[in-house]
N, CA, C and O atoms as a Tinker XYZ file with bonds, in Angstrom:
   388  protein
     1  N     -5.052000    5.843000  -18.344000    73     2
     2  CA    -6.424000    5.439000  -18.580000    64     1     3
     3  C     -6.469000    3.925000  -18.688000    63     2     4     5
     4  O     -5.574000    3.190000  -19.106000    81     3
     5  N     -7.472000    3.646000  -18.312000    73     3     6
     6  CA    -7.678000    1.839000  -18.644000    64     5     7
     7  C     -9.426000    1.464000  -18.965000    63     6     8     9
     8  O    -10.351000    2.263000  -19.110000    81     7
     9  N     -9.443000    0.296000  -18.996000    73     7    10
    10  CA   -10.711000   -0.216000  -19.871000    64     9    11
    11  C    -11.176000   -0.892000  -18.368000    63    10    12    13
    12  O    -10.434000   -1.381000  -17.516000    81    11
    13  N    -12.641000   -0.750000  -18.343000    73    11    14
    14  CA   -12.917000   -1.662000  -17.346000    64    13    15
    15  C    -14.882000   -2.306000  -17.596000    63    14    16    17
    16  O    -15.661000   -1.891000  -18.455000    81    15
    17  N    -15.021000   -2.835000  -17.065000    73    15    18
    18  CA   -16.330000   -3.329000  -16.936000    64    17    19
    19  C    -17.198000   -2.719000  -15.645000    63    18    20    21
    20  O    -17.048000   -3.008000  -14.458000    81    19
    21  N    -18.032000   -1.902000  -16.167000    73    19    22
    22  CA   -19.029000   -2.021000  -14.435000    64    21    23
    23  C    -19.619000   -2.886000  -13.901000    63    22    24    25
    24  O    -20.727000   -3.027000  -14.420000    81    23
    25  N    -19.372000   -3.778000  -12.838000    73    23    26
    26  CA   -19.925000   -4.549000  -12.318000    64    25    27
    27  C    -21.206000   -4.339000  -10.901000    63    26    28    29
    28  O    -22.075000   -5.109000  -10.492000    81    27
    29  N    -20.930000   -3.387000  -10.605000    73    27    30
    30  CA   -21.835000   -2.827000   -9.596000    64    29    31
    31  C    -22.070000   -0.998000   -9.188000    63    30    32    33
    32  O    -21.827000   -0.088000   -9.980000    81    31
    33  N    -22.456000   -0.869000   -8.139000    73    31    34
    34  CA   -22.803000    0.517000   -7.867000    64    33    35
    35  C    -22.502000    0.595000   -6.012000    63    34    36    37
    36  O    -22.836000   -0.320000   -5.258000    81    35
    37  N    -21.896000    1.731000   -5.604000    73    35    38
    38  CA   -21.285000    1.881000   -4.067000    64    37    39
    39  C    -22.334000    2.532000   -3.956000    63    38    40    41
    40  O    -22.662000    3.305000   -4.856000    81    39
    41  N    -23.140000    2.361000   -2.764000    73    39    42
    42  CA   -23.946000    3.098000   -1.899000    64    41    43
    43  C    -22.999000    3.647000   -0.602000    63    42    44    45
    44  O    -22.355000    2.872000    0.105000    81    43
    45  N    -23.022000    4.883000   -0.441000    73    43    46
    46  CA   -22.653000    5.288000    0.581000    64    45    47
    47  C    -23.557000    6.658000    0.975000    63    46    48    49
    48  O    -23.638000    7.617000    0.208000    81    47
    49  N    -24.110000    6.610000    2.066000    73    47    50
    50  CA   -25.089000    8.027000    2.203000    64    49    51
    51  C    -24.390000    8.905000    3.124000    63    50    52    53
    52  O    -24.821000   10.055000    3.196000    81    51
    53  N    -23.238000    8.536000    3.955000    73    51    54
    54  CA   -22.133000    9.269000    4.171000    64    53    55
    55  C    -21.033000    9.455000    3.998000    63    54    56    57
    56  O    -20.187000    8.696000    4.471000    81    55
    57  N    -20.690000   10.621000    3.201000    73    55    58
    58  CA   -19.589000   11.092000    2.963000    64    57    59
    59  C    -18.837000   12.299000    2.871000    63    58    60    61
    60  O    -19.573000   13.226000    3.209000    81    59
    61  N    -17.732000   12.687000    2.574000    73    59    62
    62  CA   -16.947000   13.979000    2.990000    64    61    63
    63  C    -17.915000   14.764000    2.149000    63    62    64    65
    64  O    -18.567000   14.165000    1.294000    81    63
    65  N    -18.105000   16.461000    2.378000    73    63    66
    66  CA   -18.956000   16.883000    1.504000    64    65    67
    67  C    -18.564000   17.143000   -0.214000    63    66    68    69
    68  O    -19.528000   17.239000   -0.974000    81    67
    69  N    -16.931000   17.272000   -0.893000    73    67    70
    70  CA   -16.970000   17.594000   -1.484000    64    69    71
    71  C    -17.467000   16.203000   -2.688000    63    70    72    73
    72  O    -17.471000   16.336000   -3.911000    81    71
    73  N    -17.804000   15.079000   -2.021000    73    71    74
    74  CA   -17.713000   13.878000   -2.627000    64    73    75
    75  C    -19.550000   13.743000   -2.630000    63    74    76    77
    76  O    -20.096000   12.860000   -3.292000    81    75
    77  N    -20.510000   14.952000   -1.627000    73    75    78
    78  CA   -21.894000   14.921000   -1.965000    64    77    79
    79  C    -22.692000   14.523000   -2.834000    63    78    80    81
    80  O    -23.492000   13.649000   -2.498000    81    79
    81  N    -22.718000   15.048000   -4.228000    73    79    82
    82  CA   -22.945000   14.706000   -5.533000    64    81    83
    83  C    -22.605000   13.903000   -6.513000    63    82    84    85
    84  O    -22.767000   13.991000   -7.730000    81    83
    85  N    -21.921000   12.797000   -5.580000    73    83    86
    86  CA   -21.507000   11.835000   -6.684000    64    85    87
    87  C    -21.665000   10.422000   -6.104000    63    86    88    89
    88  O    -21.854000    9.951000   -4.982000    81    87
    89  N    -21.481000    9.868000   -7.561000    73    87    90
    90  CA   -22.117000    8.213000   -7.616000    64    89    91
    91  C    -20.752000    7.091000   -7.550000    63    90    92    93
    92  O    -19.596000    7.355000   -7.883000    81    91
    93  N    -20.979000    6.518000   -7.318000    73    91    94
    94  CA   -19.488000    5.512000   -7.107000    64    93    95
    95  C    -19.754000    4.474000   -7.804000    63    94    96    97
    96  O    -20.910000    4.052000   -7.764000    81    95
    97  N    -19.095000    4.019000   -8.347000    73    95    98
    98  CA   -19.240000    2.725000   -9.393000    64    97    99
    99  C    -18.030000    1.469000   -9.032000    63    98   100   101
   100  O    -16.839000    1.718000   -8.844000    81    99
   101  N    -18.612000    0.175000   -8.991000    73    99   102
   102  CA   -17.489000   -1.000000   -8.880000    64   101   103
   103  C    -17.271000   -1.398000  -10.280000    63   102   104   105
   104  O    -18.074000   -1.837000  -11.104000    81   103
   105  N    -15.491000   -1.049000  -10.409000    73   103   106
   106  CA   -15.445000   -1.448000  -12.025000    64   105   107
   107  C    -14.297000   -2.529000  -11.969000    63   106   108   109
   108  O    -13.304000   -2.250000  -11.297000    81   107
   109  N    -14.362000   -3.836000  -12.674000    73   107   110
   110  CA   -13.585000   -4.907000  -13.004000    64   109   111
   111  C    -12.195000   -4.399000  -14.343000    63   110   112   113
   112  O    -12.402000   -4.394000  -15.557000    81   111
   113  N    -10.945000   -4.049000  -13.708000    73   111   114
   114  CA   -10.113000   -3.545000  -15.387000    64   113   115
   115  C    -10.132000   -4.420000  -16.155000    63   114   116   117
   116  O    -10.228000   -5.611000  -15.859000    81   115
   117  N    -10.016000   -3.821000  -17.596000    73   115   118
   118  CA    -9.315000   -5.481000  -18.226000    64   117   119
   119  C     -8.105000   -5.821000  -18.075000    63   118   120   121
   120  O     -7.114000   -5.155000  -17.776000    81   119
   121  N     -8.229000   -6.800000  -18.280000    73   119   122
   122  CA    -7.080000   -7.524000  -18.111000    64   121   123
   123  C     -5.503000   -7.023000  -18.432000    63   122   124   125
   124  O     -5.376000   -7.002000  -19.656000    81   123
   125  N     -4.160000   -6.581000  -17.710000    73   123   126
   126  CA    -3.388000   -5.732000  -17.808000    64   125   127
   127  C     -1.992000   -6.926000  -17.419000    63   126   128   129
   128  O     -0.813000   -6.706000  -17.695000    81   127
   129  N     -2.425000   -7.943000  -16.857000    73   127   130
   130  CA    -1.419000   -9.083000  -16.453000    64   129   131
   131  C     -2.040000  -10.138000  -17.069000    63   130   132   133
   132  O     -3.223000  -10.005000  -17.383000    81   131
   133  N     -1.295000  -11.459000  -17.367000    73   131   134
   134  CA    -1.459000  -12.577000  -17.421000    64   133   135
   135  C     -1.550000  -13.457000  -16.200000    63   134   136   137
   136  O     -1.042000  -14.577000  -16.133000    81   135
   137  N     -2.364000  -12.758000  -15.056000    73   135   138
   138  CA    -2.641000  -13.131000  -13.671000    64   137   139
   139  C     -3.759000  -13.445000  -13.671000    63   138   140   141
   140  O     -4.265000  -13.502000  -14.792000    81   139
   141  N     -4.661000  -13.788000  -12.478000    73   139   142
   142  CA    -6.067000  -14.415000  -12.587000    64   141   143
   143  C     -6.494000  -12.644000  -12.283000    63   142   144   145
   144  O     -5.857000  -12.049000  -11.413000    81   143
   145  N     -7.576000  -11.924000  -13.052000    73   143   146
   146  CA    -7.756000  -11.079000  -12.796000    64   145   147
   147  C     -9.210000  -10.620000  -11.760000    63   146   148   149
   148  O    -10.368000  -10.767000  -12.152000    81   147
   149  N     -8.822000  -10.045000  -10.377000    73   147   150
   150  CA    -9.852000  -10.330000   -9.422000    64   149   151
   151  C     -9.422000   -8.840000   -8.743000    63   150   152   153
   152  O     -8.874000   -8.834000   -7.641000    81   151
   153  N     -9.616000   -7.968000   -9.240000    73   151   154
   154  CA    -9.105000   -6.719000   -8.857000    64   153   155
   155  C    -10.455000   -5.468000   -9.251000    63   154   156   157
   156  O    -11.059000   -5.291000  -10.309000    81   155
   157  N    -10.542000   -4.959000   -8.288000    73   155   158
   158  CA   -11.821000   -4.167000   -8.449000    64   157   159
   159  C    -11.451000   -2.561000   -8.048000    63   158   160   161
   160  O    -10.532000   -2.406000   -7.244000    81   159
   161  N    -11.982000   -1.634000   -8.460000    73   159   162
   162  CA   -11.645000   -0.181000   -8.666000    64   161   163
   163  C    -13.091000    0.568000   -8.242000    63   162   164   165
   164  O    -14.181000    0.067000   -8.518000    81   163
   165  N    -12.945000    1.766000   -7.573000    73   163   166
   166  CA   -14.173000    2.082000   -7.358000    64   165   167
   167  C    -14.182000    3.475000   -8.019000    63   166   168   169
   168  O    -13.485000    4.401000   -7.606000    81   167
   169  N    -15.049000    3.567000   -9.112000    73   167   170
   170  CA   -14.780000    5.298000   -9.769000    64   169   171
   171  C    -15.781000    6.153000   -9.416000    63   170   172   173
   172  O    -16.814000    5.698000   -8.925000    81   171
   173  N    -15.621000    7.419000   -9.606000    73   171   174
   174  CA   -16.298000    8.167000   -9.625000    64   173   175
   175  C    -16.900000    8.293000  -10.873000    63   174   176   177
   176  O    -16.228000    8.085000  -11.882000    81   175
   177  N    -18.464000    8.709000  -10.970000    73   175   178
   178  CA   -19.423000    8.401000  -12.273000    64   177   179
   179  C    -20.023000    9.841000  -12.311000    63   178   180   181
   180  O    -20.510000   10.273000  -11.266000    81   179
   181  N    -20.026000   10.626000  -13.441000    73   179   182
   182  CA   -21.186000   11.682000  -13.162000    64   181   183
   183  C    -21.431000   11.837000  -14.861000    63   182   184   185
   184  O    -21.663000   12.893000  -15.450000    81   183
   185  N    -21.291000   10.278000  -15.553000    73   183   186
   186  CA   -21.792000   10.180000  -16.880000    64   185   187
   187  C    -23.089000    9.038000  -16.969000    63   186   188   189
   188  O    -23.687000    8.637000  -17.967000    81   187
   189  N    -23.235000    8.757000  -15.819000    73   187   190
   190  CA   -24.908000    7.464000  -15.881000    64   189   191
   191  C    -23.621000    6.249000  -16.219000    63   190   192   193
   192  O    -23.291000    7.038000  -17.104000    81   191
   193  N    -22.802000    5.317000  -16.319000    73   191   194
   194  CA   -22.924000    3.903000  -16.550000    64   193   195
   195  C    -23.563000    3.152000  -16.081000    63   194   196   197
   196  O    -24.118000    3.403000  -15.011000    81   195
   197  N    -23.694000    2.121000  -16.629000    73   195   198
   198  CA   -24.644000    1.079000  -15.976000    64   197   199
   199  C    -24.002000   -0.494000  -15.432000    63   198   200   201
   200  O    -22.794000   -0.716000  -15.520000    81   199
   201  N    -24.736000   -1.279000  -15.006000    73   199   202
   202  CA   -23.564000   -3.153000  -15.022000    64   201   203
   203  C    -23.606000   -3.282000  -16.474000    63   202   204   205
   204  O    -24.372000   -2.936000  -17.373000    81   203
   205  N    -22.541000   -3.885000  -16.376000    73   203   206
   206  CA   -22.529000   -4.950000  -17.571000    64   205   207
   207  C    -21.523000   -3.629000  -18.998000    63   206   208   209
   208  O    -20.987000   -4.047000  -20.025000    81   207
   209  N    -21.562000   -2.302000  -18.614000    73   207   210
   210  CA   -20.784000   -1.525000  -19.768000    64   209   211
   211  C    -19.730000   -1.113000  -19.877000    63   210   212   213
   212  O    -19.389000   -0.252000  -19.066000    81   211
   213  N    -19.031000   -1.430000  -20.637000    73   211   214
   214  CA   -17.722000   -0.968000  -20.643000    64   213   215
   215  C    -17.196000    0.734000  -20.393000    63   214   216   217
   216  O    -17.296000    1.653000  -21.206000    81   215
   217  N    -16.731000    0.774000  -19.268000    73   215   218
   218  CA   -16.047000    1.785000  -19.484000    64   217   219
   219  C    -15.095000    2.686000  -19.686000    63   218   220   221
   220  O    -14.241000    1.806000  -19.572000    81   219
   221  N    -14.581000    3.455000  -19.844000    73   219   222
   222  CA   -13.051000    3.931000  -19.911000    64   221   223
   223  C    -12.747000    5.339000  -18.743000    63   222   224   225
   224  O    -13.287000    6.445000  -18.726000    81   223
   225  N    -11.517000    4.679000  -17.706000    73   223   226
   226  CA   -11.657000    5.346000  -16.453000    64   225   227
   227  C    -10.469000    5.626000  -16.592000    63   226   228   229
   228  O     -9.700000    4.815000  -17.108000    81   227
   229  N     -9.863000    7.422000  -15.955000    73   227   230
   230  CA    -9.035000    7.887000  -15.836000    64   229   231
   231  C     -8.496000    7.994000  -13.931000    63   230   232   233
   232  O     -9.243000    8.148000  -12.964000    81   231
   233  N     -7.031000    7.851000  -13.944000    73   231   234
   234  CA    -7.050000    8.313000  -12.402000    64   233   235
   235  C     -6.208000    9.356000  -12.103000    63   234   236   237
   236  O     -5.433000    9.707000  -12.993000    81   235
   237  N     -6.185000    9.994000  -10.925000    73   235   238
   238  CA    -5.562000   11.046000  -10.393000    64   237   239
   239  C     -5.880000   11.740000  -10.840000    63   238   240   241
   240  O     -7.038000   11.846000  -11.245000    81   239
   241  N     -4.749000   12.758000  -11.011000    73   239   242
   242  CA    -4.971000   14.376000  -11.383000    64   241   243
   243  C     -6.406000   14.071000  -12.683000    63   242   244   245
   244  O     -7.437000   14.741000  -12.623000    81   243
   245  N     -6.266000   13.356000  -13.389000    73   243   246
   246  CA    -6.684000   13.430000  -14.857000    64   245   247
   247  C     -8.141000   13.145000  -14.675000    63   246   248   249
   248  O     -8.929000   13.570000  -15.521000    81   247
   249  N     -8.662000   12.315000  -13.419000    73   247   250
   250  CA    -9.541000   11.634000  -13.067000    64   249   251
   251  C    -10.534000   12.869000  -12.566000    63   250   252   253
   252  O    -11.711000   13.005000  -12.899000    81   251
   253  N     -9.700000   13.819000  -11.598000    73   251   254
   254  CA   -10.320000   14.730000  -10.636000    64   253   255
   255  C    -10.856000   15.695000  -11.764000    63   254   256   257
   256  O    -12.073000   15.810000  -11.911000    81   255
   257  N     -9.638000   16.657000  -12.869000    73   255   258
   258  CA   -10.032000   17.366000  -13.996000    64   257   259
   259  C    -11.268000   17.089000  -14.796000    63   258   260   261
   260  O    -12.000000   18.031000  -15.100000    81   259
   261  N    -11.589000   15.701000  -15.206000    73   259   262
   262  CA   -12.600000   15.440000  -15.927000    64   261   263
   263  C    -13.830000   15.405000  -15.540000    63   262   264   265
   264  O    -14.785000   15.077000  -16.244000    81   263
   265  N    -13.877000   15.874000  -13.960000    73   263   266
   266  CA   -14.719000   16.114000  -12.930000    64   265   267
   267  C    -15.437000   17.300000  -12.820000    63   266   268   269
   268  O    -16.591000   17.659000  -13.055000    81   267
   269  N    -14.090000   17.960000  -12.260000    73   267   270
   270  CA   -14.005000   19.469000  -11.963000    64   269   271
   271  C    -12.984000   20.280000  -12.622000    63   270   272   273
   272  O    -11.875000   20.425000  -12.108000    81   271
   273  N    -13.269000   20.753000  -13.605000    73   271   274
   274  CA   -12.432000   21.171000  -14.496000    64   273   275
   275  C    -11.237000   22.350000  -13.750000    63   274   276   277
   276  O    -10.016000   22.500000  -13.789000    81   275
   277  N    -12.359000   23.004000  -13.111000    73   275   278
   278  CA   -11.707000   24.464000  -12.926000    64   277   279
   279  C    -11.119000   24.276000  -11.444000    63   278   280   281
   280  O    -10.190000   25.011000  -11.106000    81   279
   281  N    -11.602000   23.360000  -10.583000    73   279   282
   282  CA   -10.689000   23.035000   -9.122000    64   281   283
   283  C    -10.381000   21.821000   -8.989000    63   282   284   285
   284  O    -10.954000   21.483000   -7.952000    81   283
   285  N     -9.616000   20.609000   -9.550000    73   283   286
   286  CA    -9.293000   19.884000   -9.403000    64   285   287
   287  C     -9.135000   18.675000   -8.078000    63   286   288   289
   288  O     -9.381000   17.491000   -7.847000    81   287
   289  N     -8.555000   19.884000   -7.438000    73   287   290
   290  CA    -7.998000   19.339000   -6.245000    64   289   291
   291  C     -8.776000   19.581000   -5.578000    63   290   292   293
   292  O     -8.212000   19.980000   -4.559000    81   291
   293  N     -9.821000   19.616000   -5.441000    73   291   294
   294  CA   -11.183000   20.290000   -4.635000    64   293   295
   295  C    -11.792000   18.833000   -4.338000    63   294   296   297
   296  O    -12.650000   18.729000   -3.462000    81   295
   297  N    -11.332000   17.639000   -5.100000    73   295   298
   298  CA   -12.351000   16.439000   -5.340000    64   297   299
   299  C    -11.494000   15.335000   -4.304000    63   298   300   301
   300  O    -10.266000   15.383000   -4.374000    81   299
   301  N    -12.086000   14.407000   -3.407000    73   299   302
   302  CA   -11.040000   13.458000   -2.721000    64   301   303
   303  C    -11.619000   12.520000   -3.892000    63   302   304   305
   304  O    -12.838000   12.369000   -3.798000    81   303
   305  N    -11.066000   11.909000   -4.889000    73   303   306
   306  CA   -11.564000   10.867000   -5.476000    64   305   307
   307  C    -10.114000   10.354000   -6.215000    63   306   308   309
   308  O     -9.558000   11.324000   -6.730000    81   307
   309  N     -9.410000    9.173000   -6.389000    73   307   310
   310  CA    -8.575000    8.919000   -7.261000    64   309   311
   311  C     -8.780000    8.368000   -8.816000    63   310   312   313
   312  O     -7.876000    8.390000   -9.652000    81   311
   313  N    -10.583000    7.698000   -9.143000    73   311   314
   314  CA   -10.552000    7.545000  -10.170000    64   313   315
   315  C    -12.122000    7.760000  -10.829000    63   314   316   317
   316  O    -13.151000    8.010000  -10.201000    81   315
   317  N    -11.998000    7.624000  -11.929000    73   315   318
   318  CA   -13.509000    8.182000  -13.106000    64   317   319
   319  C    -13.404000    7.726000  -13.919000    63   318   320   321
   320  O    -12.382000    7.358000  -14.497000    81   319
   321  N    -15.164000    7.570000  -14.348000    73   319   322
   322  CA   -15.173000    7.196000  -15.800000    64   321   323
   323  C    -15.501000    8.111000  -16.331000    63   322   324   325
   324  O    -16.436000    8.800000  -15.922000    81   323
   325  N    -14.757000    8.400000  -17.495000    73   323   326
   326  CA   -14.638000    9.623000  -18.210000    64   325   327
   327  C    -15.237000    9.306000  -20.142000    63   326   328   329
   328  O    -15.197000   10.151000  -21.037000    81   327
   329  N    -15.595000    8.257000  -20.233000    73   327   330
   330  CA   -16.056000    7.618000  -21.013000    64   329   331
   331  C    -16.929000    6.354000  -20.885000    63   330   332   333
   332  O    -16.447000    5.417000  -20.247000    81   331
   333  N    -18.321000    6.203000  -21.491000    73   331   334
   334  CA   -18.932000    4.715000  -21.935000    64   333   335
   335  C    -18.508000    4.690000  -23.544000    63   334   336   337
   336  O    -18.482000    5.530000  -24.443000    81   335
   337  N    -18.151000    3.106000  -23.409000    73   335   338
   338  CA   -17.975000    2.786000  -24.523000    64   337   339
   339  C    -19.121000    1.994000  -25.643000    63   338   340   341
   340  O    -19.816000    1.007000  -25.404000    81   339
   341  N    -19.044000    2.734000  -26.816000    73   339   342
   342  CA   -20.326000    2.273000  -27.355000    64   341   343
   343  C    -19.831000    0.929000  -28.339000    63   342   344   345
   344  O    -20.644000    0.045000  -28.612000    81   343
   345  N    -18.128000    0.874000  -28.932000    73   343   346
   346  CA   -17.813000   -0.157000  -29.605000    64   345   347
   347  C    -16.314000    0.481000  -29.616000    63   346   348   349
   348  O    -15.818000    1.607000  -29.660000    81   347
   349  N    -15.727000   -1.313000  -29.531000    73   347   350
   350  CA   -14.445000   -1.369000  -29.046000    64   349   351
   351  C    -13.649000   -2.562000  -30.535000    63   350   352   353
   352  O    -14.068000   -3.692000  -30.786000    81   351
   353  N    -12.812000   -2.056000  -31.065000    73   351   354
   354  CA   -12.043000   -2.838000  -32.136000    64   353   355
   355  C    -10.954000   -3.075000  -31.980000    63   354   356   357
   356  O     -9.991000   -2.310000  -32.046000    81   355
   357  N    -10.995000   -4.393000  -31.709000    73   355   358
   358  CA    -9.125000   -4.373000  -30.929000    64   357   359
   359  C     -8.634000   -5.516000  -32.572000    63   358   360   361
   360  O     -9.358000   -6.351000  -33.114000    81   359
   361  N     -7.229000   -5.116000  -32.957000    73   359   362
   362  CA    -6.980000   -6.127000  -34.058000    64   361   363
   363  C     -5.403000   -6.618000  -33.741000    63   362   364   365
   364  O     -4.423000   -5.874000  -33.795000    81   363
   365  N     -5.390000   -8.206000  -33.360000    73   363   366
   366  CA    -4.747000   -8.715000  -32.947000    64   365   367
   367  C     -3.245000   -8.631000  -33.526000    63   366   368   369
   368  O     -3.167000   -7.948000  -34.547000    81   367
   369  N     -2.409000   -9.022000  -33.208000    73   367   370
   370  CA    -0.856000   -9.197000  -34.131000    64   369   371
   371  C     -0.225000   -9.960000  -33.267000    63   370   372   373
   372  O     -0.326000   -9.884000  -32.042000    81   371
   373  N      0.436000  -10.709000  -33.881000    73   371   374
   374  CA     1.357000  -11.972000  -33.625000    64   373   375
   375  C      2.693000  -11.313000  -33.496000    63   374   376   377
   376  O      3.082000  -10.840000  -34.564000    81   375
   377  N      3.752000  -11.101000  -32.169000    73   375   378
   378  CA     4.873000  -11.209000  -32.213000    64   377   379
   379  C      5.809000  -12.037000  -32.245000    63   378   380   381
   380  O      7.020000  -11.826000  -32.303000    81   379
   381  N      5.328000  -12.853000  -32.213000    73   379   382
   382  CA     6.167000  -14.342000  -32.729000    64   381   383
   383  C      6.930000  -14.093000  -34.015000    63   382   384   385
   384  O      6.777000  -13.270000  -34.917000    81   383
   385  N      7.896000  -15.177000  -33.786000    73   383   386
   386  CA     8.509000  -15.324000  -35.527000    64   385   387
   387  C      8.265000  -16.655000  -35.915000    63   386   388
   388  O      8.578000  -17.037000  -37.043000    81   387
């Protein structure tokens, strides 16, 4: 699972059918390297996010399940948001000595 930001929404009006009913979302991760982070993910949405909200996206097997519970593999999709986040508490620690 990882943390990401929605930054946009995929329009596509053609696609394979089992992918019919669903919304595609452009999500920014957080940050996972100390690299310039410019890396974009496209999930599958069937919880409403919006721009600008944090979300929390699962991929693969785990991605498809939180989908389609009972056929998994029924879904061509590799990732989802399987959560909006309403508040996030991160508390820092120093590994330094």
């Amino acid at each position: 699972m990882f943390l990401a930001e929605v930054t946009g929404t995929v329009w596509a009006t053609k696609k394979v059918d089992n992918l019919a009913n669903l919304r595609f979302l452009v999500v920014r991760p957080g940050k996972l390297h100390k690299k310039a982070d410019d890396e974009y993910v496209i999930v599958a949405d069937v919880l409403g996010a919006g721009p600008g909200e944090q979300v929390i996206c699962a991929y693969g097997h785990a991605a498809r399940r939180a989908i389609c519970p009972e056929n998994p593999s029924s879904l061509s999709i590799e990732a989802a948001v399987i959560g909006i986040v309403d508040k996030l508490d991160i508390t820092e620690t120093s590994t330094e000595s």
